[in-house]
N, C-alpha and C positions, 0 to 999 in steps of 0.2 A: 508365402505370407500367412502366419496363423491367423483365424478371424477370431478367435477370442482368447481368452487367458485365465488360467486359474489363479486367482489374487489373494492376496493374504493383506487384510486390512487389521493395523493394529491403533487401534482409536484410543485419543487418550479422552475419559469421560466424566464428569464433573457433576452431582446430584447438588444442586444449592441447598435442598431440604436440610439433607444429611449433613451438610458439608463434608464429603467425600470425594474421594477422586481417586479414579483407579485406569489402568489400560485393559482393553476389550478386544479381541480378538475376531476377527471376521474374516471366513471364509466362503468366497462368492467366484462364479463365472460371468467373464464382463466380456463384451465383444470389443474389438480393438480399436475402433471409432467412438465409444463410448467415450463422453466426459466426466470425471471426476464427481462433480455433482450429480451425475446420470449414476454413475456406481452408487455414492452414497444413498438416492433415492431407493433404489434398486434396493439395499440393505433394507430401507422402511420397509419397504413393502413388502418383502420377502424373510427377511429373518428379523426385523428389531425394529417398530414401529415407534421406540421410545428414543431412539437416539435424534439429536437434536444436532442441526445443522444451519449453517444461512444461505441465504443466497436471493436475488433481485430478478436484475436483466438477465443475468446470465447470458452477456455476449462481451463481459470482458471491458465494460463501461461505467460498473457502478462500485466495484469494487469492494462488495459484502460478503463476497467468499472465500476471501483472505484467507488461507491454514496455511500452517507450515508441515510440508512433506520429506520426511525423510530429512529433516534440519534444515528446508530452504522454502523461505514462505514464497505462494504462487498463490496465482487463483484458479478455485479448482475448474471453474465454470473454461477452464481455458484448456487443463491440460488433459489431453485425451492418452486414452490406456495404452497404446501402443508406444504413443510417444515418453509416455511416463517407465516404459517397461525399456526403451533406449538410454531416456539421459540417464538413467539412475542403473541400468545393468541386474534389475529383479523384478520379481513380479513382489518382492513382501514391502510394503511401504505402511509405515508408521505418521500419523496423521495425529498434531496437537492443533489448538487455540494459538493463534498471532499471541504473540507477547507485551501489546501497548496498552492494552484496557484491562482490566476485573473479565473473569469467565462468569456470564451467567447459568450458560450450560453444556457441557458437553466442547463444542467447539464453537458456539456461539460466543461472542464478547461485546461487550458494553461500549459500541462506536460511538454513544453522544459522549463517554468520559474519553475515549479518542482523539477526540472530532474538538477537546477542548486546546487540547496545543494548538490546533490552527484555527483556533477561533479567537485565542489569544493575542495573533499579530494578523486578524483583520485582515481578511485577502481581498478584500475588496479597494475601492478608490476609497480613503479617508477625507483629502481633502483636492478636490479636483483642480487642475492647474485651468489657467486662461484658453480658452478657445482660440486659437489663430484664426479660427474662419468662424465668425460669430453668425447667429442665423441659420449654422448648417452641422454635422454630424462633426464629431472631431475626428479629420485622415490623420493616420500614421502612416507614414509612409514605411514601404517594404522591406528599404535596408535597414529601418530602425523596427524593423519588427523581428526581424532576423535572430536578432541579442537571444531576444526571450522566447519564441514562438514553441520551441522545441517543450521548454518544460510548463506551457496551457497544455499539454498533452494527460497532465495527472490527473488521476482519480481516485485520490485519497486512498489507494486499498490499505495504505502504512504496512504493504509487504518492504519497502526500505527501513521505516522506523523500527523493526520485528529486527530489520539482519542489525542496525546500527549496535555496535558496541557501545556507541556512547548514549543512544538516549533514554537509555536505563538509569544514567546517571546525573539526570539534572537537565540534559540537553532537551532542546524543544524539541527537535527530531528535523533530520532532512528534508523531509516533504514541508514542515511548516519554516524555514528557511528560505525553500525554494521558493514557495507561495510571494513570500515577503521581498525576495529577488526581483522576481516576477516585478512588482510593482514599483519596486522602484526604477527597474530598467522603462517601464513604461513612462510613455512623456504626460497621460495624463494626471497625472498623482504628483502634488504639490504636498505631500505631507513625507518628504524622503527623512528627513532629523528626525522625525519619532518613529521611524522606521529604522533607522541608523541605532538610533541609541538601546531598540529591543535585538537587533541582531550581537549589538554588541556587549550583553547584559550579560547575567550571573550562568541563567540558559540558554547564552547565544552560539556564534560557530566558532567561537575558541577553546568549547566544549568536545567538538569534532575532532577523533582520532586519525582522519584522513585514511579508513581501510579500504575506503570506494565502494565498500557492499552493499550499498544504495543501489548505487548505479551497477551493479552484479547482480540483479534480482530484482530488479524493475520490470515487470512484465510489459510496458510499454516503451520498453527500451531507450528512456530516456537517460543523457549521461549526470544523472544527480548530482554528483559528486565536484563536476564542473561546475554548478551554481552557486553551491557550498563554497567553492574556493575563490570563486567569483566577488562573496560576501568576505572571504579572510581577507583578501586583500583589495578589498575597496577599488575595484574596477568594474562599472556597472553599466561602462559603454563600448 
């Protein structure tokens, strides 16, 4: 087992000043547990304190490290060297910006203009239905949580939105689909008609090419794509 690797980082990088953008080359030794953001630090500090990166929790929760590797967005906070040097069969990996927002810098992007599709169709309760047990918390019961439970697992990183072929073109994007799924499979949400009528709008899921590469590149392995089709045809129990 080798402990590290000689890597070949080719960044794609983005000056706003200049409005420029060009790919940059980076040649680094990375030990084979290293994460992807561990590498990229590693460049600050060692060869290029100018390149600009994101990154939060970094445990794969918050989803601000979103880049696309070698054509397939990840987060980097997740994929470690060794394993990145298997799925992909090289040590040379080319490294842009997700494709759903404006690039601020380098490979940073502008997640509140992101962050505006799903904020669009309201993932929250709109208009809350009747409590059955008034005086106390509203249960769901387990089999009716079953539907949806799978996709509360997302965290916005819009590495599905980045692969979807369609939401480049008008479409809201899978993740803010799903959201909206979400709530209407939920029993407390009495607002399902104005939730109905946005999936079913100009940017809704008849927008959706059906390629699955949502649900191919979901770092939380959630099946996207099932939610989507969930919404095509109007079965939401």
């Amino acid at each position: 087992m080798k402990e590290s690797y000689s890597l070949v980082f080719n960044i794609k990088r983005f000056d706003p000043e200049k409005g420029k953008s060009w790919m940059q080359t980076y040649r680094i030794e990375a030990g084979r547990i290293l994460r992807f953001t561990d590498v990229l630090r590693k460049i600050n500090k060692e060869l290029d304190p100018t390149l600009a990166w994101n990154s939060s929790c970094e445990h794969a929760q918050c989803g601000s490290c979103s880049v696309v590797i070698n054509g397939r967005p990840m987060l980097a906070c997740e994929l470690l060297v060794e394993n990145a040097v298997e799925l992909f069969g090289t040590t040379v990996f080319t490294i842009e910006p997700i494709g759903v927002a404006p690039v601020l810098r380098d490979l940073v992007v502008d997640l509140e203009k992101a962050y505006d599709r799903v904020h669009r169709i309201r993932p929250f309760i709109i208009r809350p239905s009747q409590n059955p047990n008034q005086g106390q918390e509203y249960r769901i019961s387990p089999r009716a949580m079953e539907g949806y439970l799978e996709a509360t697992r997302c965290i916005n990183c819009f590495c599905c939105a980045t692969a979807c072929m369609s939401s480049h073109r008008g479409f809201m994007g899978p993740n803010a689909v799903m959201a909206s799924v979400v709530r209407i499979m939920d029993p407390r949400e009495d607002a399902t008609d104005e939730r109905l009528q946005q999936l079913y709008s100009e940017e809704g899921v008849y927008r959706c090419h059906t390629s699955k590469a949502c649900s191919h590149v979901c770092p939380k392995e959630i099946d996207v794509a099932h939610f989507v089709a969930l919404a095509k045809e109007g079965e939401f129990s």
